[in-house]
N, CA, C and O of each residue as an XYZ file, in Angstrom:
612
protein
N     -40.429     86.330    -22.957
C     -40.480     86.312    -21.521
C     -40.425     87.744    -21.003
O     -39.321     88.270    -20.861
N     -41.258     88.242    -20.784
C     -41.473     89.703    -20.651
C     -41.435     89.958    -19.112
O     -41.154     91.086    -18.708
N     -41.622     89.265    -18.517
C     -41.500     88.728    -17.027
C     -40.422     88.673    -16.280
O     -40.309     89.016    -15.103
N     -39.366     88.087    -17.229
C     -38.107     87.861    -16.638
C     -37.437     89.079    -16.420
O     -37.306     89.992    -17.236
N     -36.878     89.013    -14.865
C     -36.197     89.981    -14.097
C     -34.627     89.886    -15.606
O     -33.938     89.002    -16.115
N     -34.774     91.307    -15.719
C     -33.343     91.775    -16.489
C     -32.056     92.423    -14.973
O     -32.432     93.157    -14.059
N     -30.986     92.024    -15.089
C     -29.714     92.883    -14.179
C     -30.318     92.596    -12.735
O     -30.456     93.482    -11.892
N     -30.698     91.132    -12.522
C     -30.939     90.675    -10.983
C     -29.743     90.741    -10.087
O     -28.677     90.135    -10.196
N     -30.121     91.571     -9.207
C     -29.460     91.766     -7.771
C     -28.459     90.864     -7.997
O     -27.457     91.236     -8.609
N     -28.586     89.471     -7.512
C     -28.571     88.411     -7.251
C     -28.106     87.454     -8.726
O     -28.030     86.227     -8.800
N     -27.920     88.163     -9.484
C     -26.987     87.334    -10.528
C     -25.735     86.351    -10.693
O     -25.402     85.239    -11.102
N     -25.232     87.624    -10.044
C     -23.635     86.380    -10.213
C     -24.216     84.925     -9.050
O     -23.766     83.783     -9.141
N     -24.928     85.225     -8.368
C     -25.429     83.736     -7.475
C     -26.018     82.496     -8.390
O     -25.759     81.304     -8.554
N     -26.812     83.312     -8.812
C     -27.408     81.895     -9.615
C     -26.529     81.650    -11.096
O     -26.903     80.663    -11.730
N     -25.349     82.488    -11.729
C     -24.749     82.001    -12.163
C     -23.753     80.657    -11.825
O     -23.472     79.667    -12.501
N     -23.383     81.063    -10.560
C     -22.588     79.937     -9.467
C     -23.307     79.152     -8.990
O     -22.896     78.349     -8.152
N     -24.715     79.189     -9.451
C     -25.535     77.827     -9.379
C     -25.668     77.089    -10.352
O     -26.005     75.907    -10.407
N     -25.375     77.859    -11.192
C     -25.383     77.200    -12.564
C     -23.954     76.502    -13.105
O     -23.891     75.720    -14.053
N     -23.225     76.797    -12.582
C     -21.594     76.827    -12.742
C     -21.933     75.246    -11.740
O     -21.956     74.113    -12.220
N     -22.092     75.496    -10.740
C     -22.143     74.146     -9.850
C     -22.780     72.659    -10.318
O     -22.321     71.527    -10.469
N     -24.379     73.438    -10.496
C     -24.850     72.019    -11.532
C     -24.385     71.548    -12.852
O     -24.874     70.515    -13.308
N     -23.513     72.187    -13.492
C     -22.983     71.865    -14.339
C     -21.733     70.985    -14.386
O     -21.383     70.050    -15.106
N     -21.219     71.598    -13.406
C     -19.848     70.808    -12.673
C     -20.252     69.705    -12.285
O     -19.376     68.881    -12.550
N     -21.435     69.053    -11.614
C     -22.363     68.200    -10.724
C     -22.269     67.061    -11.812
O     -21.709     65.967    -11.743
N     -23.107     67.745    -13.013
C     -23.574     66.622    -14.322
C     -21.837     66.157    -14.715
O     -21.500     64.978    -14.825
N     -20.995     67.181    -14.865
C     -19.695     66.217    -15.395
C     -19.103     65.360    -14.697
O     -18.489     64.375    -15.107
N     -19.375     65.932    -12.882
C     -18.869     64.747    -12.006
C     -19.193     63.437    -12.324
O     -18.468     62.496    -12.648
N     -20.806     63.550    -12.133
C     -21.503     62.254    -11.968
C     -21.106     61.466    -13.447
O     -20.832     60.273    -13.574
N     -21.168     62.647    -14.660
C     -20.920     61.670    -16.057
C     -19.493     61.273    -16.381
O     -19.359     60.508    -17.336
N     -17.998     61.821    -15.495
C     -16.906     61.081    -15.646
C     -17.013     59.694    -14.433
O     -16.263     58.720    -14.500
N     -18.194     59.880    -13.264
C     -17.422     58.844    -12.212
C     -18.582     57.474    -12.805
O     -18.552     56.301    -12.435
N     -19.621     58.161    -13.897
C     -20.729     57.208    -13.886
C     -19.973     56.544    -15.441
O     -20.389     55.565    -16.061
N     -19.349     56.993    -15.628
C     -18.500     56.652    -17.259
C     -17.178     55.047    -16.459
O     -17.061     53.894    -16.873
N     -16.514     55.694    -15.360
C     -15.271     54.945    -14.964
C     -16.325     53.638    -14.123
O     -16.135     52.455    -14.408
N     -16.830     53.830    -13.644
C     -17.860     52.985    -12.697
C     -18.943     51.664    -13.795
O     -19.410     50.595    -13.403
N     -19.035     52.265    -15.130
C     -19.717     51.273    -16.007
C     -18.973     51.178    -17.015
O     -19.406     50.826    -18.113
N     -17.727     51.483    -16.783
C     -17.028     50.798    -17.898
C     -17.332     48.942    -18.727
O     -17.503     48.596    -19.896
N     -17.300     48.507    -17.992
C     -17.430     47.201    -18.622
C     -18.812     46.171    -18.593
O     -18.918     44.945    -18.618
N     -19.910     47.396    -18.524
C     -20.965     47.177    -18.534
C     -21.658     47.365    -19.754
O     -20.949     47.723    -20.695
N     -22.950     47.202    -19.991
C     -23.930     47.725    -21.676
C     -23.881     48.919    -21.453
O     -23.752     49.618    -20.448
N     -24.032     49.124    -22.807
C     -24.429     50.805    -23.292
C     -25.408     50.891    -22.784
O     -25.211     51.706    -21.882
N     -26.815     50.449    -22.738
C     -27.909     51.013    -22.320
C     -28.371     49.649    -21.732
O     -27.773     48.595    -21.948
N     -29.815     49.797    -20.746
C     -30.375     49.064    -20.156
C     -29.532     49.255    -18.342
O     -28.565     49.922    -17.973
N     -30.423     48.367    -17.638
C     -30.150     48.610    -16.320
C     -28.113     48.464    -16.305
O     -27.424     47.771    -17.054
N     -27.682     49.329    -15.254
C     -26.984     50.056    -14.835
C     -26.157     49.567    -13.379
O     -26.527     48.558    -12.780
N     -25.248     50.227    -12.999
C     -24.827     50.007    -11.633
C     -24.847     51.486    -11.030
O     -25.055     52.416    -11.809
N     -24.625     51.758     -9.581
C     -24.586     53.110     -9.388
C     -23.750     53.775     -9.112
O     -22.731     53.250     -8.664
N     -23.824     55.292     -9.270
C     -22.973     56.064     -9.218
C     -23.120     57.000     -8.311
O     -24.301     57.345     -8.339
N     -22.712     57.412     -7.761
C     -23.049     58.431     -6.559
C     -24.234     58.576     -5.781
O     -24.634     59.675     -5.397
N     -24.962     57.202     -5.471
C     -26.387     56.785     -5.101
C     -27.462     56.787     -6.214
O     -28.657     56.590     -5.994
N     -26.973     57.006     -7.314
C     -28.073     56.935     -8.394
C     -27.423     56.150     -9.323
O     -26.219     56.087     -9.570
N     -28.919     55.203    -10.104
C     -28.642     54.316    -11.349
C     -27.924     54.919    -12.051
O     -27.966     56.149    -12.077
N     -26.955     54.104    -12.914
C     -26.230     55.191    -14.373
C     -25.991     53.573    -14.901
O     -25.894     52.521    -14.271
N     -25.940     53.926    -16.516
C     -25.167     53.234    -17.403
C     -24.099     53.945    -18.422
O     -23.984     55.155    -18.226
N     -23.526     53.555    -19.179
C     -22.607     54.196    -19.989
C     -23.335     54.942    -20.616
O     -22.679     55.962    -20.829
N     -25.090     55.100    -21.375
C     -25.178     55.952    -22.392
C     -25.804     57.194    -21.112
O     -25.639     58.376    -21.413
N     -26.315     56.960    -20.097
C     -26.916     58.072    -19.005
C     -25.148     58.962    -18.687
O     -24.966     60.179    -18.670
N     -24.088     57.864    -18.473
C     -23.009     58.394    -18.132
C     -22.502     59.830    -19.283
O     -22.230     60.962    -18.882
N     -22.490     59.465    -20.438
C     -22.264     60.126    -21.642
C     -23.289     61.547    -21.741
O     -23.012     62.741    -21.851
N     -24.265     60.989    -21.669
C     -25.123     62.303    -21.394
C     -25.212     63.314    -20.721
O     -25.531     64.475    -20.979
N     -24.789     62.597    -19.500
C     -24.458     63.655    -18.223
C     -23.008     64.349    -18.475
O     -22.676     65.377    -17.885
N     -22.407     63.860    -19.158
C     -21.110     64.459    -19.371
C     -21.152     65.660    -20.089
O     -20.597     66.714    -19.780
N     -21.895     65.413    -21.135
C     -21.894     65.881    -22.428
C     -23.112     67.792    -21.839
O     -22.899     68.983    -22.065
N     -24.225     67.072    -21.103
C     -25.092     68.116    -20.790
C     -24.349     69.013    -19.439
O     -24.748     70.144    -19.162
N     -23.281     68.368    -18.700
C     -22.543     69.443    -18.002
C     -21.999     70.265    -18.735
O     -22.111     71.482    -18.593
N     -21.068     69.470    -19.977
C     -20.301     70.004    -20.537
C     -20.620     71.705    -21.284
O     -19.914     72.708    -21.392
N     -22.073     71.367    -21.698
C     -22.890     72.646    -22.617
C     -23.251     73.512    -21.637
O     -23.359     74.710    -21.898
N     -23.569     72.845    -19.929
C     -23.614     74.244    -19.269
C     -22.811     74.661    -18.873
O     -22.868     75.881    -18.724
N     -21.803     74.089    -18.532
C     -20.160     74.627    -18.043
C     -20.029     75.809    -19.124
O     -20.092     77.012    -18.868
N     -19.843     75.247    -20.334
C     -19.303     76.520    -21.633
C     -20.296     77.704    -21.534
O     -19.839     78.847    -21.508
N     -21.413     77.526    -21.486
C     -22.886     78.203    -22.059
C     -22.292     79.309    -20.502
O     -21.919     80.481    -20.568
N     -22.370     78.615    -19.498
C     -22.194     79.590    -18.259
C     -20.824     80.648    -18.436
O     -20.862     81.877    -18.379
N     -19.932     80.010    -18.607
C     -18.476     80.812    -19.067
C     -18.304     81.606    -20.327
O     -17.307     82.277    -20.595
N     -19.500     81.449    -21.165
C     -19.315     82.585    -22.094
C     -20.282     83.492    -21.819
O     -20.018     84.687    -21.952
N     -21.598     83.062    -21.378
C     -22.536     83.806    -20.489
C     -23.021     84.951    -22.054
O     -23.088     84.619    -23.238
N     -23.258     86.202    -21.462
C     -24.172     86.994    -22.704
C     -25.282     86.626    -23.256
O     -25.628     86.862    -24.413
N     -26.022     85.881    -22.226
C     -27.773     85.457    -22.595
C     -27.337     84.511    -22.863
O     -27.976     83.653    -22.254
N     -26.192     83.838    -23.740
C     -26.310     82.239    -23.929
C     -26.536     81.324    -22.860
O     -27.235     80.334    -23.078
N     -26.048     81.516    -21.751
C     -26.528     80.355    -20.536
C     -27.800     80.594    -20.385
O     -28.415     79.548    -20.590
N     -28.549     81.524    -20.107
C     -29.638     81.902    -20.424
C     -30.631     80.683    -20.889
O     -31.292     79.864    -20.249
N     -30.424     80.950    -22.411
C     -30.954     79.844    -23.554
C     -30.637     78.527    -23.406
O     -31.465     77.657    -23.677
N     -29.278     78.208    -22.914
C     -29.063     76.877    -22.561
C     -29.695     76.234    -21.222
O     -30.316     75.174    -21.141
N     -29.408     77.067    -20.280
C     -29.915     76.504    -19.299
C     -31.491     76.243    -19.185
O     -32.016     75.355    -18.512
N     -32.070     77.098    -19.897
C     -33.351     77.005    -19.715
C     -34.217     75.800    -20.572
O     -35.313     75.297    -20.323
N     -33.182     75.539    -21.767
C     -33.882     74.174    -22.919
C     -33.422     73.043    -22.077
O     -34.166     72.081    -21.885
N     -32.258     73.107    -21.575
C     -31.528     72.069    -20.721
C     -32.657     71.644    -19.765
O     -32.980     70.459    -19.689
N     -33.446     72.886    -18.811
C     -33.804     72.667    -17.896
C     -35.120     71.835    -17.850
O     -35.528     71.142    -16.917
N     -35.866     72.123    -19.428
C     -36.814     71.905    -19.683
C     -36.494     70.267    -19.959
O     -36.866     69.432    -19.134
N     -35.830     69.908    -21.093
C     -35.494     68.640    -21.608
C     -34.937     67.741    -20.370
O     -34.752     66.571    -20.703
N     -34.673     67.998    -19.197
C     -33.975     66.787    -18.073
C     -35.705     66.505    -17.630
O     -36.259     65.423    -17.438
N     -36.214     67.730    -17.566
C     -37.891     67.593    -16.866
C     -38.588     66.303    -17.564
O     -39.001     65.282    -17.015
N     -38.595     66.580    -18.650
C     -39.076     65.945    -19.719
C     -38.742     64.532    -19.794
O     -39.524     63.598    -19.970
N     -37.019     64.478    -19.581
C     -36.643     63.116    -19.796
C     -37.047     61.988    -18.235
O     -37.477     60.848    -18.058
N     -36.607     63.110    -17.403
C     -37.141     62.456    -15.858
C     -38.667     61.727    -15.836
O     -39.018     60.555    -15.701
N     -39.399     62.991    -16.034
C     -40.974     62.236    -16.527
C     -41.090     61.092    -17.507
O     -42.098     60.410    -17.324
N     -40.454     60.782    -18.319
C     -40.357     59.817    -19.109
C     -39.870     58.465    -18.352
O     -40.581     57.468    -18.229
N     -38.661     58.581    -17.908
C     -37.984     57.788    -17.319
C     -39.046     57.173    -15.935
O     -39.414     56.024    -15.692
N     -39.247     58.119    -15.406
C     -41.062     57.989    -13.905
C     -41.657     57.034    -15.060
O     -41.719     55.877    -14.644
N     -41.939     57.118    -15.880
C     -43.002     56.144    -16.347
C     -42.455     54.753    -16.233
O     -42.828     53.843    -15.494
N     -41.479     54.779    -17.132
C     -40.658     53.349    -17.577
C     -39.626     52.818    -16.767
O     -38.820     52.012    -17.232
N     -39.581     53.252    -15.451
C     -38.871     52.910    -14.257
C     -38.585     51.443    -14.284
O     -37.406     51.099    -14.370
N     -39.707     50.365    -14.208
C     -39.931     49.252    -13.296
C     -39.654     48.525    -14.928
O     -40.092     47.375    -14.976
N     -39.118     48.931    -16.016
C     -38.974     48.164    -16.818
C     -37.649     48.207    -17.766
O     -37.080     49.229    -18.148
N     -37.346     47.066    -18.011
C     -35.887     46.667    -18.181
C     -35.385     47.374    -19.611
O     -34.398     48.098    -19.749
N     -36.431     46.922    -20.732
C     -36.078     46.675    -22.331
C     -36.664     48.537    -22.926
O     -36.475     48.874    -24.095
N     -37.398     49.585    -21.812
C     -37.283     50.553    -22.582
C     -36.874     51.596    -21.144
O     -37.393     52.712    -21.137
N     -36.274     51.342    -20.372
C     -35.405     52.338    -19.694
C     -34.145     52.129    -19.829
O     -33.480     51.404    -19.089
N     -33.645     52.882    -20.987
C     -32.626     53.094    -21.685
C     -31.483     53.500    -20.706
O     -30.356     53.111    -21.011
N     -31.608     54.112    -19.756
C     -30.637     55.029    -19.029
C     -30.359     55.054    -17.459
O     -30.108     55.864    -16.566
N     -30.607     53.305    -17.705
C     -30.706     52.202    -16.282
C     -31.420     53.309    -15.074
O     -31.303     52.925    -13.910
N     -32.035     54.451    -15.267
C     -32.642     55.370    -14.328
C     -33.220     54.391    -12.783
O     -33.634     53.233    -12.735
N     -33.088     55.121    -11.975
C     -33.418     54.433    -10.608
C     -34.383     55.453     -9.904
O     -34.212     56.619    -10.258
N     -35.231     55.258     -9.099
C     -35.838     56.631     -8.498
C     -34.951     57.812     -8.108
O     -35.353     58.969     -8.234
N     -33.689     57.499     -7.613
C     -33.185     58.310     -6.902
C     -32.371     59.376     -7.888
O     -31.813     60.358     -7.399
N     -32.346     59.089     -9.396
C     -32.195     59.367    -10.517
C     -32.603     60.072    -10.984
O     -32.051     60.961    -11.633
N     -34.392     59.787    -10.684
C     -35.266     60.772    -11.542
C     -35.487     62.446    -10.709
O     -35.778     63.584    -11.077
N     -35.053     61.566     -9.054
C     -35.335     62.834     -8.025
C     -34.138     63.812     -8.532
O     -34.336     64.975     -8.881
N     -32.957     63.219     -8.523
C     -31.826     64.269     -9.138
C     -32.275     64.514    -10.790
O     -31.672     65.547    -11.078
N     -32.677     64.279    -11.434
C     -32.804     64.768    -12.352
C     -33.715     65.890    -12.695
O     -33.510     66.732    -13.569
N     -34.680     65.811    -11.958
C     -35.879     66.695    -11.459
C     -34.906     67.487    -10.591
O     -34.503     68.365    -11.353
N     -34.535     67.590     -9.854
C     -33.742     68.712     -9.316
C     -32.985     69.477    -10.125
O     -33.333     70.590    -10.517
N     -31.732     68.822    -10.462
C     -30.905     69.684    -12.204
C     -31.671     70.248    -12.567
O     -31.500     71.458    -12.420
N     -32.805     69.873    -13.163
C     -33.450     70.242    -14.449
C     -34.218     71.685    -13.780
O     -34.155     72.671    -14.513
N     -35.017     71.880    -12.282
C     -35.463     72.850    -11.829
C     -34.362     73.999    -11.139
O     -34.630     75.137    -10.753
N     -33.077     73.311    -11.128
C     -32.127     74.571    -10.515
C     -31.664     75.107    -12.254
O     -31.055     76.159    -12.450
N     -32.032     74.288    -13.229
C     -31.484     75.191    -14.160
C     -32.237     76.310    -14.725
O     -31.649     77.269    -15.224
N     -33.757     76.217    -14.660
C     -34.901     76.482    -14.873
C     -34.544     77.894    -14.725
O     -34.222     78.774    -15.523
N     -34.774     77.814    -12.852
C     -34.061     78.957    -11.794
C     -33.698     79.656    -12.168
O     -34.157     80.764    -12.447
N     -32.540     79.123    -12.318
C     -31.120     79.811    -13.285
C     -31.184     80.606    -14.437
O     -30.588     81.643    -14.726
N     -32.093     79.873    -15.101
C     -32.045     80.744    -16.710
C     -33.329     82.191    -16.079
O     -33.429     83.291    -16.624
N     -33.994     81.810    -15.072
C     -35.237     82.737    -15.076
C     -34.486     84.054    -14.399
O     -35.165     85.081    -14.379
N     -32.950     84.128    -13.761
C     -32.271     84.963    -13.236
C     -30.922     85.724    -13.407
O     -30.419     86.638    -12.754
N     -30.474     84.980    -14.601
C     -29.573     84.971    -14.885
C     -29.450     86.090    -16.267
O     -28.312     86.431    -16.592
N     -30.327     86.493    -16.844
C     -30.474     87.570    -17.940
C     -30.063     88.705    -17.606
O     -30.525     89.128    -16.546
N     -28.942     89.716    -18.456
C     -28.289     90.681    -18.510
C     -29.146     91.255    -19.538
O     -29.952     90.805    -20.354
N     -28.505     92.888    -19.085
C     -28.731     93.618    -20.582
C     -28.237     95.254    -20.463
O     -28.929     95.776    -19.589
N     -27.432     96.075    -20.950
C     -27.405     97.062    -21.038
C     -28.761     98.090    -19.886
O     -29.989     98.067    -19.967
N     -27.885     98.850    -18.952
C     -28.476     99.679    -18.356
C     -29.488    100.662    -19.108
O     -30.315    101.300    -18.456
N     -29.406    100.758    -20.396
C     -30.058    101.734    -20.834
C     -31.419    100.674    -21.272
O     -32.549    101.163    -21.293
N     -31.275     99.687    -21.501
C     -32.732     98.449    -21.836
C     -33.684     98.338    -20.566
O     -34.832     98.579    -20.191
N     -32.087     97.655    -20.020
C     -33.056     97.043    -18.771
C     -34.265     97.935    -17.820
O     -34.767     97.431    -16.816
N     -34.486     98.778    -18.121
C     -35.255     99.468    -17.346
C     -34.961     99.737    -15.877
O     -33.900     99.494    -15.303
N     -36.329    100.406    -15.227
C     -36.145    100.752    -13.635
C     -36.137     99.448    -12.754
O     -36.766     98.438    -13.070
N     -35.528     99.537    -11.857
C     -35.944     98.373    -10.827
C     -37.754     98.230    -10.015
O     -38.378     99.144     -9.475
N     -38.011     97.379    -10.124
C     -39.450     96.848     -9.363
C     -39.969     98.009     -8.475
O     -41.011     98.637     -8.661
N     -38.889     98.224     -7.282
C     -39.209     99.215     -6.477
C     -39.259    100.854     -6.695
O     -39.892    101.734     -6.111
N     -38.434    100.876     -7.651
C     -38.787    102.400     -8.313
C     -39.665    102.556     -9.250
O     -40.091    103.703     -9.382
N     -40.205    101.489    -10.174
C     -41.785    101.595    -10.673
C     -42.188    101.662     -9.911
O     -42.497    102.850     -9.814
N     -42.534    101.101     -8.992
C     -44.064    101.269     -7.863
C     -43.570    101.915     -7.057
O     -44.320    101.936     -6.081
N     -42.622    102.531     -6.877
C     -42.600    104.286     -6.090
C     -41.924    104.122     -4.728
O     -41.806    105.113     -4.008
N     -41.438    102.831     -4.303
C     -40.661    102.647     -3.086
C     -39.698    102.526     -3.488
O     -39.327    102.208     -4.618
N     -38.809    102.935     -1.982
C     -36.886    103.299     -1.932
C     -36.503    101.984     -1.527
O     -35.520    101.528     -2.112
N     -37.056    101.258     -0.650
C     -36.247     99.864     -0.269
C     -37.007     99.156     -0.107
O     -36.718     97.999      0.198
């Protein structure tokens, strides 16, 4: 990624965006865990904070806050890497889930539209995140944008 802004202005922000959606996924995966307790592991769902969940969507969400919560708090390019496979794989699973919406026996993760819209969201604020969030030694990172191309502000 040769592209990606190194020592953004604006770092510690989208770290605390990242810190947030991460916090977001454990909310939803402890209240979507207590809320389907005595429901199936997989298949349609009851809801949780306006979106479908079942116990194995609940678990997941727990589990994928959980890796960005850590990944963000140890930070050093690792949130970086996490957030950005993270960001890719919710995309992925959302699109999947858009397909198999309206059907019972292979939407595993009782998904609801309003599900896939938050999931598509996560998945693009993490995206974000990883595309801004890269550090590196002052002596790597090079000049800023505006002092290559020869302007002061």
């Amino acid at each position: 990624m040769a592209h990606t802004p190194v020592n953004h202005p604006l770092r510690p922000i989208y770290r605390i965006v990242g810190f947030i959606t991460g916090a977001y996924l454990v909310a939803f995966g402890i209240i979507g865990f207590i809320t389907t307790s005595g429901e199936d592991f997989t298949g349609p769902g009851v809801r949780a904070l306006g979106q479908g969940s079942n116990m194995a969507w609940s678990i997941v969400s727990l589990a994928l806050g959980a890796i960005v919560l850590l990944g963000t708090a140890v930070g050093r390019n690792i949130d970086v890497a996490i957030d950005q496979y993270l960001g890719w794989g919710l995309l992925v699973l959302g699109s999947y889930e858009l397909c198999v919406l309206r059907t019972d026996d292979v939407n595993f993760f009782g998904f609801t539209m309003s599900t896939v819209i938050v999931t598509y969201i996560v998945g693009l604020l993490l995206i974000t995140v990883s595309l801004y969030s890269k550090s590196a030694p002052k002596s790597q990172a090079g000049a800023p944008r505006q002092v290559r191309e020869g302007r002061t502000a």
